[in-house]
C-alpha positions in Angstrom: 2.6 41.1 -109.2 3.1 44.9 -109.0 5.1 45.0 -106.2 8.7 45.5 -105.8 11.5 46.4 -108.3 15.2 45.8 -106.7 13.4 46.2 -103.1 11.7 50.1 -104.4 7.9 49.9 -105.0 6.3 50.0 -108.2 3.9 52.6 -107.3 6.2 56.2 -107.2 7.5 54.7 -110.8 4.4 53.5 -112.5 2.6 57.1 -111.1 5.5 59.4 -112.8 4.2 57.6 -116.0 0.8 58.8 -115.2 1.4 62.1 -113.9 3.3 63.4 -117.0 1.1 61.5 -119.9 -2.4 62.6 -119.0 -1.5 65.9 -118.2 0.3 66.3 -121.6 -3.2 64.3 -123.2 -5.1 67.0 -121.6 -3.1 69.9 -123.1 -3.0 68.1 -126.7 -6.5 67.6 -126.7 -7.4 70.9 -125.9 -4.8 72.5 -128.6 -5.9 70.0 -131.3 -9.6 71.3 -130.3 -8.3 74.8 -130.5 -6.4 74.4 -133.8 -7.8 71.9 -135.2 -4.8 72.2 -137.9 -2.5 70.6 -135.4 -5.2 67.0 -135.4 -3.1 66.2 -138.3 0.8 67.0 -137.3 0.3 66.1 -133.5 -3.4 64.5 -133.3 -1.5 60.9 -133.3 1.4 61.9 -130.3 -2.0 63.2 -128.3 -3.8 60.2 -128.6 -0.6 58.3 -127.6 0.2 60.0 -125.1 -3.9 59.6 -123.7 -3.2 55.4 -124.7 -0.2 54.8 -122.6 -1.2 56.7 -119.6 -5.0 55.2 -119.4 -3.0 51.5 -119.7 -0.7 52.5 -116.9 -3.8 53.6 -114.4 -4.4 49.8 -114.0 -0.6 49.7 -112.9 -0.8 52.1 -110.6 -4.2 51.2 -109.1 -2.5 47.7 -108.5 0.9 48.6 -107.3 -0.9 51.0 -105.4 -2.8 48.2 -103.7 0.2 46.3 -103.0 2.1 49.1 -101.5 -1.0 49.9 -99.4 -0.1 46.6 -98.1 3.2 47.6 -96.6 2.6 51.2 -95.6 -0.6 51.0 -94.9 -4.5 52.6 -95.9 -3.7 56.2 -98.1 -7.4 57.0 -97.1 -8.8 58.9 -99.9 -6.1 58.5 -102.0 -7.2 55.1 -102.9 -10.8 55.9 -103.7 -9.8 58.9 -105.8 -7.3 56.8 -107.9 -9.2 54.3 -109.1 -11.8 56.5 -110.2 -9.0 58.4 -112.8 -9.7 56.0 -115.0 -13.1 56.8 -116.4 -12.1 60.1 -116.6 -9.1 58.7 -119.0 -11.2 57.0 -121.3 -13.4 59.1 -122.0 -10.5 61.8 -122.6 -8.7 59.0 -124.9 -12.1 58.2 -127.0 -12.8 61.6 -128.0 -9.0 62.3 -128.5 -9.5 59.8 -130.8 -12.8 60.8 -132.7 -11.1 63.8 -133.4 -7.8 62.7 -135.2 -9.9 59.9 -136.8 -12.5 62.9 -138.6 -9.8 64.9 -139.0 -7.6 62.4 -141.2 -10.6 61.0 -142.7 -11.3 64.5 -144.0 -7.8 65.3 -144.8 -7.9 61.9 -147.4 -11.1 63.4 -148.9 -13.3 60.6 -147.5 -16.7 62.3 -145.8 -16.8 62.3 -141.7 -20.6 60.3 -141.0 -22.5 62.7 -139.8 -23.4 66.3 -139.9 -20.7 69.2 -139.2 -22.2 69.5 -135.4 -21.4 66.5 -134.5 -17.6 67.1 -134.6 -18.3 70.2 -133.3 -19.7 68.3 -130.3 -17.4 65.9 -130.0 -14.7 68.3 -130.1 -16.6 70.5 -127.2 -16.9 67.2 -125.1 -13.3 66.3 -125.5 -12.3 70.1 -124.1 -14.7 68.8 -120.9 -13.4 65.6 -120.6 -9.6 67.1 -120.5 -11.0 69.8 -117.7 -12.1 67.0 -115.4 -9.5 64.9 -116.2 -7.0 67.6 -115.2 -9.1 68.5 -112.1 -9.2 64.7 -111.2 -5.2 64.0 -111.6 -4.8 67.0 -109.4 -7.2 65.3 -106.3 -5.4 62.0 -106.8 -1.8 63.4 -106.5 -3.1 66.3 -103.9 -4.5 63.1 -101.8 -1.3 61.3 -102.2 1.1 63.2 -101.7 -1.0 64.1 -98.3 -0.9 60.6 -97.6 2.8 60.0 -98.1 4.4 63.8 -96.7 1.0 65.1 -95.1 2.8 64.1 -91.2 6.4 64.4 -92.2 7.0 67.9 -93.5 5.8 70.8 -91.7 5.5 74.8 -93.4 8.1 76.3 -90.4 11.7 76.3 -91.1 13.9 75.2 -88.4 
C-alpha cells in the first residue's frame, strides 16, 4: 500500500513530513513549557504539529518496510524507527495536557488537581521532547548511514 508514487518511493516523502514536524513539536513544547504565555497563542499549532507527525510514523514505518523490500535490510535503521513512535506519543499527550490546563484556566474553569501536577506534567513534557529529539536524530543518523554510509566518502577528488 505504501509503496510507490509515479515509480519514487513513499518513504524519502512520508520521512520529510516526520523530520520537520516532530522536531518543530519538540521545540514548541519546550517554549510553551518555558512561557507558558505562549500555551495559549501557539499551544494548538504545537500540538498539531506533534498530531500529524505521530500519524505519519505509521507511514513511514510501512513505506519503510516496503522499500526495504526493494533495496534491501537498513540494519538498525529499521529497529530504531519503529521505536519513534512511543517517544511521539508520549511527547503529543503531554503537549496536550498542557494546552488543555492552560485554556481551561484561561476560561476560569479550575485545572483537577493541585498546582504540582501541572508543574509535573510540564517537567515530563520538557523530557519527553529531549528524548524525542535524541531519538529522531538516531533514526535519521542510522538512515542516512544506511542509504549514503558506502556511497560518499570524506576525501575530495
Amino acid at each position: 500500500m505504501f509503496d510507490l508514487i509515479n515509480g519514487l518511493p513513499i518513504h524519502p516523502l512520508v520521512v520529510h513530513g516526520v523530520v520537520v514536524l516532530l522536531p518543530l513539536a519538540v521545540v514548541g513544547t519546550i517554549a510553551i513549557v518555558a512561557r507558558p504565555a505562549w500555551r495559549t497563542t501557539y499551544g494548538v499549532l504545537v500540538v498539531g504539529c506533534a498530531a500529524v507527525a505521530t500519524a505519519l510514523i505509521p507511514v513511514a514505518t510501512s513505506s519503510g518496510e516496503e522499500l526495504e523490500k526493494h533495496v534491501g535490510d537498513p540494519g538498525r535503521h529499521a529497529a530504531l524507527g519503529e521505536q519513534l513512535i512511543w517517544f511521539a506519543i508520549p511527547l503529543l499527550l503531554l503537549s496536550a495536557g498542557l494546552v488543555w490546563a492552560s485554556r481551561r484556566r484561561e476560561r476560569g474553569l479550575s485545572v483537577p488537581g493541585p498546582q504540582w501536577l501541572v508543574n509535573a506534567v510540564a517537567v515530563a513534557a520538557v523530557v519527553a521532547a529531549l528524548a524525542t529529539a535524541v531519538q529522531v536524530y538516531r533514526v535519521g543518523d542510522s538512515g542516512a548511514r544506511a542509504a549514503w554510509g558506502d556511497q560518499v566518502t570524506s576525501t575530495a577528488p
